[in-house]
C-alpha positions as CSV (number, residue, x, y, z in Angstrom):
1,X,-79.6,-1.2,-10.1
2,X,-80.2,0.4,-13.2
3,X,-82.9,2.7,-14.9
4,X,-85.0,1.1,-16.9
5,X,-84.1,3.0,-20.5
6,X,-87.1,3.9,-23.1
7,X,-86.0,3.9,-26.6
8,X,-87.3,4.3,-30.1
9,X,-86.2,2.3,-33.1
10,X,-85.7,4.4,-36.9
11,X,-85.2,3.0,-40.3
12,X,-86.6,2.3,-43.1
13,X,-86.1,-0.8,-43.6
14,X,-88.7,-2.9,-41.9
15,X,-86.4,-6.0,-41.6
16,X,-83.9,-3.8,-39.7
17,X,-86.3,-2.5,-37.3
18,X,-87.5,-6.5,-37.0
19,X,-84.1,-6.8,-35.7
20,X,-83.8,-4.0,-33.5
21,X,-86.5,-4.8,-31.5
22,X,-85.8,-8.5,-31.5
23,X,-82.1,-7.1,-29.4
24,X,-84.3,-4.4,-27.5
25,X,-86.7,-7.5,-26.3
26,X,-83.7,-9.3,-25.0
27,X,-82.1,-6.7,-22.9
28,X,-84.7,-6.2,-19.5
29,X,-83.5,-3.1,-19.0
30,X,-85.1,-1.2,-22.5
31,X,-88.2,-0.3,-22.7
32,X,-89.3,0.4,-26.7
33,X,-91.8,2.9,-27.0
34,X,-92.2,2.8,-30.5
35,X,-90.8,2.2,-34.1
36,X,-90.9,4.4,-37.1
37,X,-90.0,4.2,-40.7
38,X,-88.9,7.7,-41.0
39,X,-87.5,10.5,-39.4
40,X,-90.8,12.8,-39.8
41,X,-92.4,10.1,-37.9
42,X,-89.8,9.6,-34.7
43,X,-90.0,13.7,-34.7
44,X,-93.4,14.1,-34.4
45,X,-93.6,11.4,-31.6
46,X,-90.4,12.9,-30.2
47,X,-92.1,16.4,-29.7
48,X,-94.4,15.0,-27.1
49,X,-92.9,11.7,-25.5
50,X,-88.9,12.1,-24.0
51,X,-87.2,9.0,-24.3
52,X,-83.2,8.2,-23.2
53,X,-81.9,6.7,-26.5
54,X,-82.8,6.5,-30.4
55,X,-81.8,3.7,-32.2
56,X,-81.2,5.7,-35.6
57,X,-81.2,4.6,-39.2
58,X,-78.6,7.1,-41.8
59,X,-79.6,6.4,-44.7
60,X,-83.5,7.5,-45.1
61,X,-85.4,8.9,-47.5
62,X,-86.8,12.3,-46.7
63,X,-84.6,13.4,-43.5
64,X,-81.7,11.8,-43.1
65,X,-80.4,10.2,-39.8
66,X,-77.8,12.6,-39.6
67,X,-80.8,15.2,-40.2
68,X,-82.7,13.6,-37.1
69,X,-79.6,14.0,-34.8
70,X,-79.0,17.3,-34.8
71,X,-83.0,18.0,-34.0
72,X,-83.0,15.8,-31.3
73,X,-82.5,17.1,-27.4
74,X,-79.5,17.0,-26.2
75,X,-80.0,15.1,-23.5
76,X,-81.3,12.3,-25.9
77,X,-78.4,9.3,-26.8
78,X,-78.5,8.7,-30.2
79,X,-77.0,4.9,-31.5
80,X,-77.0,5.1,-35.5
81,X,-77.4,1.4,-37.1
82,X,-76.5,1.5,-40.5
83,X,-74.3,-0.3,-43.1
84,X,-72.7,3.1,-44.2
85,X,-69.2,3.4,-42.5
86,X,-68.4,6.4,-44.5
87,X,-70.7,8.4,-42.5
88,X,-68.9,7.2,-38.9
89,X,-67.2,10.9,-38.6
90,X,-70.4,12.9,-39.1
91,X,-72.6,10.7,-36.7
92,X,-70.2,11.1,-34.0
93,X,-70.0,15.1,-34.8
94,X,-73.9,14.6,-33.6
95,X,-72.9,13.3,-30.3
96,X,-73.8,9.8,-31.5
97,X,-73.3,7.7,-28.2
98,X,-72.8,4.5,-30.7
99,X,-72.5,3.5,-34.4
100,X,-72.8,0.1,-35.1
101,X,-72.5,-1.3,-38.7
102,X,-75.0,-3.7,-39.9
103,X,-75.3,-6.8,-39.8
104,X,-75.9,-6.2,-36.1
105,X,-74.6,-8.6,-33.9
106,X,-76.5,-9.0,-30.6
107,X,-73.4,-8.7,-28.7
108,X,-72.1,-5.8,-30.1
109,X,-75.8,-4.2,-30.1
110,X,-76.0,-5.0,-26.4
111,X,-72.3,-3.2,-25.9
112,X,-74.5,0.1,-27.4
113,X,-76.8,-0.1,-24.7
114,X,-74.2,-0.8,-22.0
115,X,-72.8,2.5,-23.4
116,X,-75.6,4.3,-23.4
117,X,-76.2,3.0,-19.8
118,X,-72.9,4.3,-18.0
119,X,-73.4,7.7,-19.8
120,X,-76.3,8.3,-18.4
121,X,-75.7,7.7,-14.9
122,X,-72.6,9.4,-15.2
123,X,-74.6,12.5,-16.3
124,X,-76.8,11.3,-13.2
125,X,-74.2,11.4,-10.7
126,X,-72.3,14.9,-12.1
127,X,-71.6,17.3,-9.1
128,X,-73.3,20.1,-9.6
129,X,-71.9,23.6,-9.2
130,X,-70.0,24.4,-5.9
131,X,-71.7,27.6,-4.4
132,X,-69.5,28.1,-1.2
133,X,-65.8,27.7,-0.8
134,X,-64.4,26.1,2.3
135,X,-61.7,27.3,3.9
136,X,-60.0,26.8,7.1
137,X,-59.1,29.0,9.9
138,X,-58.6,29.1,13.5
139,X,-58.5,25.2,13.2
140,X,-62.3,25.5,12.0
141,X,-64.1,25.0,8.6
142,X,-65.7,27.4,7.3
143,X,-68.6,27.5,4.2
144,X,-68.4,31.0,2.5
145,X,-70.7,31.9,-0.4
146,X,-69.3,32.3,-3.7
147,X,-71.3,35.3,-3.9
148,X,-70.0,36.8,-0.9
149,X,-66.0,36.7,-2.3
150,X,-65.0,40.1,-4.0
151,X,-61.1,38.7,-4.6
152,X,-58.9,36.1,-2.8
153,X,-55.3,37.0,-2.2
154,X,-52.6,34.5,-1.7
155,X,-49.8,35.4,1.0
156,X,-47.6,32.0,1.0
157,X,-49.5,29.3,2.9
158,X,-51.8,31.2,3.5
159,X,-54.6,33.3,1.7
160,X,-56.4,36.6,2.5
């Protein structure tokens, strides 16, 4: 089962945020926690609620999308909705997880947020660092901490 995602919705325009959240109520497994008409707006919100993915206008007045992207966390998925192709190269140089052109087909909106959804449990699910090495010997395993290793020599099939 998946996480429920929270989102945001920027743009300018408000017929384009009518149709982002028209998608958004569709799909059962977003949760929008708000819509702004301009960057200054989704920042200040951003600075004291976390959400998993902005839905993210270019082409604003003020701060640009682009703008907005790079001041977002990290761990925040950005989708930019626009009708400006030109700018495809510079919204993926943001680690845009989507750009979709408008008109915004619900199908290819709901692709986005498929995306969006397999990123973030692959981030979920990422090993984390090992801290111990296994090794066998004396037809045992044994854990040894990372820490403890000053070098490792190899001596053909076997190491020292």
């Amino acid at each position: 089962m998946h996480k429920k995602l929270t989102a945001i919705i920027v743009d300018d325009e408000p017929t384009a945020r009518a149709i982002l959240l028209t998608h958004l109520r569709q799909i059962p497994l977003v949760e929008v926690l708000g819509d702004f008409k301009n960057a200054i707006e989704a920042l200040t919100f951003l600075k004291t609620q976390s959400v998993d993915v902005v839905f993210l206008d270019i082409n604003m007045p003020e701060v640009t999308g682009l703008s907005l992207g790079k001041l977002v966390h990290n761990d925040v998925k950005i989708v930019f909705t626009t009708a400006h192709r030109e700018y495809a190269v510079e919204g993926f140089n943001v680690s845009a997880s989507d750009y979709i052109l408008k008109p915004i087909a619900f199908d290819r909106f709901e692709e986005a947020v498929a995306k969006v959804q397999r990123e973030l449990a692959l981030e979920q699910n990422t090993p984390q660092a090992n801290t111990h090495l296994t090794i066998r010997a004396d037809y045992k395993l044994y854990n040894i901490p990372l820490e403890d290793i000053l070098f490792i020599e190899a001596m053909d099939d076997y190491i020292k």
